[in-house]
C-alpha positions as CSV (number, residue, x, y, z in Angstrom):
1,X,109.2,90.9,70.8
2,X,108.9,94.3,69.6
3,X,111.9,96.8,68.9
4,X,110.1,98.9,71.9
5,X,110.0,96.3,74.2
6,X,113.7,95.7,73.6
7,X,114.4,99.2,74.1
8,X,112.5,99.2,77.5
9,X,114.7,96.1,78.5
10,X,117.5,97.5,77.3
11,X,117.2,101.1,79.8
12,X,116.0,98.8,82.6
13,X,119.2,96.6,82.1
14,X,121.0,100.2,82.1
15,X,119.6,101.8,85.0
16,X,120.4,98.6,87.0
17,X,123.6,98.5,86.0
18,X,124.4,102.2,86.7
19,X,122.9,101.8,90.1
20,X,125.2,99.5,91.3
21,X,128.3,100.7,89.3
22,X,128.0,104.0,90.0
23,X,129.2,103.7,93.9
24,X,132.1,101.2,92.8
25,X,133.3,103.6,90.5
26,X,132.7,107.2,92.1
27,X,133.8,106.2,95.6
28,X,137.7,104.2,95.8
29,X,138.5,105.7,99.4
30,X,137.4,104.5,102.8
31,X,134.1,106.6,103.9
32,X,136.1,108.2,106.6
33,X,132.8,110.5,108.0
34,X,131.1,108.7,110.5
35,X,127.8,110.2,109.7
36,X,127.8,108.6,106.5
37,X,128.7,105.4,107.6
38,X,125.7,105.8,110.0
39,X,123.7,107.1,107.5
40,X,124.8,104.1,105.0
41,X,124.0,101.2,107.5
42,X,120.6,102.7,108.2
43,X,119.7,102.5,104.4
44,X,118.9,98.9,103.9
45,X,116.8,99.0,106.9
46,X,114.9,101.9,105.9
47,X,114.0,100.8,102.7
48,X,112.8,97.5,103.8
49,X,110.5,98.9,106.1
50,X,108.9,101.9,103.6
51,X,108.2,99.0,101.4
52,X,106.4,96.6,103.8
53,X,105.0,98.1,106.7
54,X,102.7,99.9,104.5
55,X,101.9,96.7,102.9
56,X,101.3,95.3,105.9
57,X,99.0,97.9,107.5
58,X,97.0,98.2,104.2
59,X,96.1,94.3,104.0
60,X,92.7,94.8,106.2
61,X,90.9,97.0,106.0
62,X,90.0,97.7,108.8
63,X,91.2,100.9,110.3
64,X,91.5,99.7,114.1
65,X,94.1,97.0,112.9
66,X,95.9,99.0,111.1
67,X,96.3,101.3,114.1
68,X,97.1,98.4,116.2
69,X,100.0,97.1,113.9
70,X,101.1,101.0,113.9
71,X,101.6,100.7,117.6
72,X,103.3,97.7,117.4
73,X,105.5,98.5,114.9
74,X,106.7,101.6,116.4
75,X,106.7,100.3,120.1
76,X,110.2,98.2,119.4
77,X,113.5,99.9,120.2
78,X,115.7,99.8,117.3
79,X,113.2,99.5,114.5
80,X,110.9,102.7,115.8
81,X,112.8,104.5,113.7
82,X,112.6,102.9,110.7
83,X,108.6,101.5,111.6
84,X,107.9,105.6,111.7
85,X,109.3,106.0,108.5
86,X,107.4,103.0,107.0
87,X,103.9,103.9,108.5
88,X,104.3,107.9,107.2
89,X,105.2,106.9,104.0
90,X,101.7,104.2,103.9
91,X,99.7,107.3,105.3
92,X,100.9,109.9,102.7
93,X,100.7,107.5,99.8
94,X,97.3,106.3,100.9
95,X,96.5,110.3,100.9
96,X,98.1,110.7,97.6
97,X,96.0,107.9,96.6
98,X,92.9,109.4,98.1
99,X,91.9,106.7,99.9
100,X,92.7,109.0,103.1
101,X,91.1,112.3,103.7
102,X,92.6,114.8,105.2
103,X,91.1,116.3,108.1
104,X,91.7,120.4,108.6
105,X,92.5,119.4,112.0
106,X,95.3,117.4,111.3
């Protein structure tokens, strides 16, 4: 193992740790403001769907099926939301990627 490769670990190990210390430490109070309690419960959600239902969309490729899971996704109740953000996030990274052009009519 090289001295680089320990130095890599080492900031990965760092940044982890200062993720999840850094909330512990800055915050000691009750969040008393309920729009970042609302805000806070939302997060995990979020997340988890900005990292799969672009997955998810993207594992044909077939356009039609991915339009169809779209729909899907967004045509529950509580998880619209958090499907919408999921499915523009897969569309602008596939656009960053190019794989998507971009119509001047969109």
């Amino acid at each position: 193992m090289t001295a680089q490769m320990l130095c890599y670990i080492a900031v990965m190990a760092g940044t982890t740790y200062l993720i999840r210390a850094l909330p512990m430490l800055l915050v000691r109070r009750k969040i008393k403001s309920h729009f970042v309690q609302s805000f806070l419960y939302y997060v995990p959600y979020a997340v988890l769907a900005a990292m799969t239902v672009p997955a998810i969309l993207e594992s044909t490729a077939s356009a039609v099926s991915a339009m169809a899971g779209g729909a899907f996704i967004l045509s529950g109740r509580r998880a619209a939301a958090c499907g919408a953000g999921g499915l523009w996030g897969g569309v602008l990274r596939r656009m960053a990627a190019g794989h998507m052009a971009v119509s001047p009519g969109f």
